[in-house]
C-alpha positions as CSV (number, residue, x, y, z in Angstrom):
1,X,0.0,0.0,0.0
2,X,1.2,3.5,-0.6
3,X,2.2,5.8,1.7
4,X,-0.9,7.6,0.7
5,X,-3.4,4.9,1.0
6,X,-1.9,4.5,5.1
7,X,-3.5,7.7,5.8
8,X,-6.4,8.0,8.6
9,X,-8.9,5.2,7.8
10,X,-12.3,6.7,5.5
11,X,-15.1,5.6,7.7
12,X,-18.0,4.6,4.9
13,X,-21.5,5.5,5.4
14,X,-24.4,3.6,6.7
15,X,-25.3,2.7,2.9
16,X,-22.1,1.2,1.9
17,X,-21.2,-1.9,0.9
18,X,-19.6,-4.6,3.5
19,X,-18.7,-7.0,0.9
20,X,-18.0,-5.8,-2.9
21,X,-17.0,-8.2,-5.7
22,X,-14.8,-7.5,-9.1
23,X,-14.6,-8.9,-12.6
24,X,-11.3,-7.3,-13.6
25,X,-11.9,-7.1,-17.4
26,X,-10.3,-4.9,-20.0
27,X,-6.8,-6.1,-19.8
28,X,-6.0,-7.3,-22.9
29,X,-7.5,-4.6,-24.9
30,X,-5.6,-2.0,-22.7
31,X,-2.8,-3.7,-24.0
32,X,-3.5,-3.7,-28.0
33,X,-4.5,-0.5,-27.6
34,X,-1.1,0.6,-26.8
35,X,0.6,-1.8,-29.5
36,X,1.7,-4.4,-26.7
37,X,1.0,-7.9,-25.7
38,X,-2.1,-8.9,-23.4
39,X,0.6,-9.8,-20.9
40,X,1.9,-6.2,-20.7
41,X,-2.1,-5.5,-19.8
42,X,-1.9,-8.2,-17.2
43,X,0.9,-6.8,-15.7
44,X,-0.8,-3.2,-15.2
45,X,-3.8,-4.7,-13.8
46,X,-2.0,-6.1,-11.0
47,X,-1.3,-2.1,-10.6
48,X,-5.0,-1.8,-9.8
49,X,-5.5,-4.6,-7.8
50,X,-3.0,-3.2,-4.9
51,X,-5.2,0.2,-5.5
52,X,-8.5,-1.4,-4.9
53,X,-7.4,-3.4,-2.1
54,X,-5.9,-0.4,-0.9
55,X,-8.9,1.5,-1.0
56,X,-11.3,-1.7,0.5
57,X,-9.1,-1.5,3.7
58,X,-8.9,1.8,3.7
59,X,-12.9,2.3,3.3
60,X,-13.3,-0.8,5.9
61,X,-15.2,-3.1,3.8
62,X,-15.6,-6.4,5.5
63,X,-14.4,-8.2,1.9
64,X,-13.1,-7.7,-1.6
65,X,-13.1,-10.1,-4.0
66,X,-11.7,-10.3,-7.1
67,X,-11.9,-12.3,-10.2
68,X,-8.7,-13.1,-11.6
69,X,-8.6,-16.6,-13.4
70,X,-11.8,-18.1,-14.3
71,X,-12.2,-22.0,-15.1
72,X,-12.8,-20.9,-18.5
73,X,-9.9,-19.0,-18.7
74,X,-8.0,-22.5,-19.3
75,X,-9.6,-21.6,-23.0
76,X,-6.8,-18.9,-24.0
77,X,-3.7,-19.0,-25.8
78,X,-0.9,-21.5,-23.7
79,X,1.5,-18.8,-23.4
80,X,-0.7,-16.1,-22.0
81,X,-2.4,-19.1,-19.8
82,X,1.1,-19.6,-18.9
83,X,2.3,-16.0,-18.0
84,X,-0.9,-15.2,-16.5
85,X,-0.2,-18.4,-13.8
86,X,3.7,-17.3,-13.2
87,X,2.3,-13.6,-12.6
88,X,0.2,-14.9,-10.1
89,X,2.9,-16.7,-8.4
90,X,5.0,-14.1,-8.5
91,X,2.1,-11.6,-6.8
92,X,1.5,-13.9,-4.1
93,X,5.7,-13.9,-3.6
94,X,5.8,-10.1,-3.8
95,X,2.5,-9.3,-1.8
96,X,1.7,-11.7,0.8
97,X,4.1,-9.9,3.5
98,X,2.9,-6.3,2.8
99,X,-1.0,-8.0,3.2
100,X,0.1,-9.4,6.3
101,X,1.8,-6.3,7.8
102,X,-1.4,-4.2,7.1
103,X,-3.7,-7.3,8.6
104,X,-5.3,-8.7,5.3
105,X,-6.2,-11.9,5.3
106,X,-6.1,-14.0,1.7
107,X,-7.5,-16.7,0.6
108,X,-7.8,-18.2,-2.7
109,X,-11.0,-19.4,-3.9
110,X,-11.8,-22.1,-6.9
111,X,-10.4,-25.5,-7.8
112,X,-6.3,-24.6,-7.3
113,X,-5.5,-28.5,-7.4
114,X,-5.4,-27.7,-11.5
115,X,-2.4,-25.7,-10.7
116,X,1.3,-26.7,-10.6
117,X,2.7,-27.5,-7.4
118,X,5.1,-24.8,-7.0
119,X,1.9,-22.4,-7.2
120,X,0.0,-24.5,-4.9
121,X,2.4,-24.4,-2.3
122,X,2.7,-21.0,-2.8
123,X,-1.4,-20.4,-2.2
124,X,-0.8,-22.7,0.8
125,X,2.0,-20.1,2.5
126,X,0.1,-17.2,1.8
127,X,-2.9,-18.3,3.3
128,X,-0.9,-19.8,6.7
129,X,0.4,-16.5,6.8
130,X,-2.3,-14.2,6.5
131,X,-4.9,-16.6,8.2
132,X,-5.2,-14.9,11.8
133,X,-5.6,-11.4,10.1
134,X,-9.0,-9.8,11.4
135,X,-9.1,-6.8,9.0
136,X,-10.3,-6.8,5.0
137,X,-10.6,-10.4,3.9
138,X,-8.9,-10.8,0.0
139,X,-10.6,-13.4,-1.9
140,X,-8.6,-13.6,-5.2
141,X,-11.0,-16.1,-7.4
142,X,-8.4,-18.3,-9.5
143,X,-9.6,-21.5,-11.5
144,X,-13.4,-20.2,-10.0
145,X,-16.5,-20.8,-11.8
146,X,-19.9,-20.1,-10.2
147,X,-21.4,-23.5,-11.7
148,X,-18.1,-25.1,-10.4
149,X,-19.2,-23.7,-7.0
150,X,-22.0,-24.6,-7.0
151,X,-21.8,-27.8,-8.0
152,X,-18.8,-29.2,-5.8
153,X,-21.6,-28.0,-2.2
154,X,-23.7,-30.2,-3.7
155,X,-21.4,-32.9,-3.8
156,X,-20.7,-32.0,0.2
157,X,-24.3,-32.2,0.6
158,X,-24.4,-35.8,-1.3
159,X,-21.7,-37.1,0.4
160,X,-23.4,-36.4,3.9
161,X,-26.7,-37.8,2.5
162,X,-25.2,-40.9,1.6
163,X,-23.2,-41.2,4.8
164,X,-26.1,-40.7,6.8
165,X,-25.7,-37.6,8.3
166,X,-28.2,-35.7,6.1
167,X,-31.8,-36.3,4.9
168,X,-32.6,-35.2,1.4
169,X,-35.8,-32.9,3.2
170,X,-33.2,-31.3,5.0
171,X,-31.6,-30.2,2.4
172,X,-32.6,-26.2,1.7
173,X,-31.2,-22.8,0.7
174,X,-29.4,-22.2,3.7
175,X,-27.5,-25.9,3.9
176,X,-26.3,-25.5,0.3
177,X,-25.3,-21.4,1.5
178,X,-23.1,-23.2,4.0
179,X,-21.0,-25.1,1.5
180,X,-20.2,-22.7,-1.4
181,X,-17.3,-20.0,-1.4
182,X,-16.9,-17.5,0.7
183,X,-20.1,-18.8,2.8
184,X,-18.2,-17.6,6.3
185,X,-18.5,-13.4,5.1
186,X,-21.0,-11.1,4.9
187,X,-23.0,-11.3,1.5
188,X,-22.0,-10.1,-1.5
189,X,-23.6,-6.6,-1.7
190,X,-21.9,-4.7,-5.1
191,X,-20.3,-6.6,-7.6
192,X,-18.2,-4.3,-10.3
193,X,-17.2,-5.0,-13.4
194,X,-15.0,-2.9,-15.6
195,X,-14.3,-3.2,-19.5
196,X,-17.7,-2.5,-21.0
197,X,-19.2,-5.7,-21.0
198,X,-22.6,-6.3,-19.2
199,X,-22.7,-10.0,-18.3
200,X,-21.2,-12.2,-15.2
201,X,-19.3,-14.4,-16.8
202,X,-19.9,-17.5,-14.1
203,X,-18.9,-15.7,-11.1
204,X,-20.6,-15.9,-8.1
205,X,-23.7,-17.1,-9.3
206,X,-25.3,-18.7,-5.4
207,X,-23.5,-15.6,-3.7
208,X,-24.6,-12.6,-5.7
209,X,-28.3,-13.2,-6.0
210,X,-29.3,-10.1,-4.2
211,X,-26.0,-8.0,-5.2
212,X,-26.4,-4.6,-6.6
213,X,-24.3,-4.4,-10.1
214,X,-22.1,-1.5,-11.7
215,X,-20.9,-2.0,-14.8
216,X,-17.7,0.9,-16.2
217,X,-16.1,1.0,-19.7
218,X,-13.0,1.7,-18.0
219,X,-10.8,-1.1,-18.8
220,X,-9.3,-2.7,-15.2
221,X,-5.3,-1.2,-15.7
222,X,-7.7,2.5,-15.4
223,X,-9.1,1.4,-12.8
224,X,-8.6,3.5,-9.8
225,X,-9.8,5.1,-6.2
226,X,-12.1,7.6,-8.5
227,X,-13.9,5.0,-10.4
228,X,-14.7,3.1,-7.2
229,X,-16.4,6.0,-5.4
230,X,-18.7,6.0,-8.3
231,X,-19.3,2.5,-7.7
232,X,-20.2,3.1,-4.1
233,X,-21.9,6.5,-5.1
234,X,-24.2,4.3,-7.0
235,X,-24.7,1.6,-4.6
236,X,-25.5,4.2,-2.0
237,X,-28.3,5.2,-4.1
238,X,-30.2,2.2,-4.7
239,X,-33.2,1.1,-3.3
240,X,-32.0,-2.8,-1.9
241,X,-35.6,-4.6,-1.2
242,X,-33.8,-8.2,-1.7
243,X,-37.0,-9.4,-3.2
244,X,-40.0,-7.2,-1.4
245,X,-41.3,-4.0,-2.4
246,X,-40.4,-0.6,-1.1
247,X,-42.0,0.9,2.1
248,X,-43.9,3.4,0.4
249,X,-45.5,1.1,-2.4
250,X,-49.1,0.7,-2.3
């Protein structure tokens, strides 16, 4: 964090979010835009992830996380796939100490046993690290995908069935909430994505059922502390009614 972002803490108002989620899109055409290689967009990106995690500690939100390798992502080119995975490892080499001096705790969410070993034992530090941290939770999604989610707590859910220790009537929304990611943390109230594009994309699909959405066409290297006070300036001004009908309606 800059020397800047360790100013006094913002406190938020009443309206903000505790728990905001990001699709970091827009890295690859930041980068052809400026003649370069989509890793060259990668790289800047990881520029405005320390910003926005920056800012979620410094605003006191309860969680950030962030979408940075999807399961579908396996899809692309093998050497981006490739540089994208040694980036990561080399972020969680670079990062994990300053997260742990300004008490972040980060976890890594999705199917990591798809990863090399070097990079898993790498996840595994970080996290043994930065696991007693009571401040901002980080939740960097890598190899996630919300039908992925989804369906490995229902597998849980099987398994206890099967074992006895579960009836199939027992089974309702709140057993299945108890299995997926990130089940432990507030919900997911704002989810952001950047790059112009107004879809999901498989994240989150259980956990962001009530979550207010903001969509940018800033690509995620412009990403910065201005763009996410619109975010929140937004999400301040929406009506949540998580299903039910305003106070006032007749």
């Amino acid at each position: 964090m800059s020397s800047k972002n360790q100013q006094q803490l913002i406190e938020l108002p009443h309206s903000s979010p505790r728990h905001v989620a990001i699709i970091m899109d827009g890295n690859g055409r930041w980068a052809t835009n400026r003649g370069q290689l989509r890793i060259f967009g990668h790289q800047a990106g990881f520029k405005s992830v320390r910003r926005a995690v920056s800012f979620a500690a410094n605003h006191h939100f309860e969680a950030l996380t962030l979408y940075a390798f999807s399961s579908e992502n396996w899809k692309r080119p093998s050497k981006e796939v490739s540089a994208l995975l040694e980036l990561f490892m080399l972020a969680l080499d670079s990062e994990v100490k300053s997260l742990h001096r300004h008490n972040v705790r980060l976890r890594i969410i999705g199917d990591t046993s798809c990863f090399g070993l070097r990079l898993q034992e790498g996840i595994r530090r970080s996290e043994t690290l930065t696991c007693n941290n009571d401040g901002l939770t980080l939740n960097i999604a890598a190899n996630y995908g919300g039908r992925w989610d989804i369906i490995q707590g229902v597998r849980q859910l099987a398994t206890r069935v099967q074992e006895g220790r579960l009836r199939p009537d027992q089974i309702e929304e709140d057993t299945l909430c108890q299995v997926v990611c990130v089940n432990e943390l507030a919900p997911v109230d704002l989810v952001i994505r950047t790059g112009g594009e107004h879809r999901i994309s498989n994240f989150l699909l259980w956990q962001i059922a009530y979550a207010e959405l903001f969509f940018t066409d800033v690509l995620w290297p412009d990403f910065d502390d201005s763009v996410f006070e619109m975010a929140l300036t937004s999400f301040a001004q929406r009506e949540r009614r998580f299903g039910g009908t305003a106070p006032n309606y007749s």
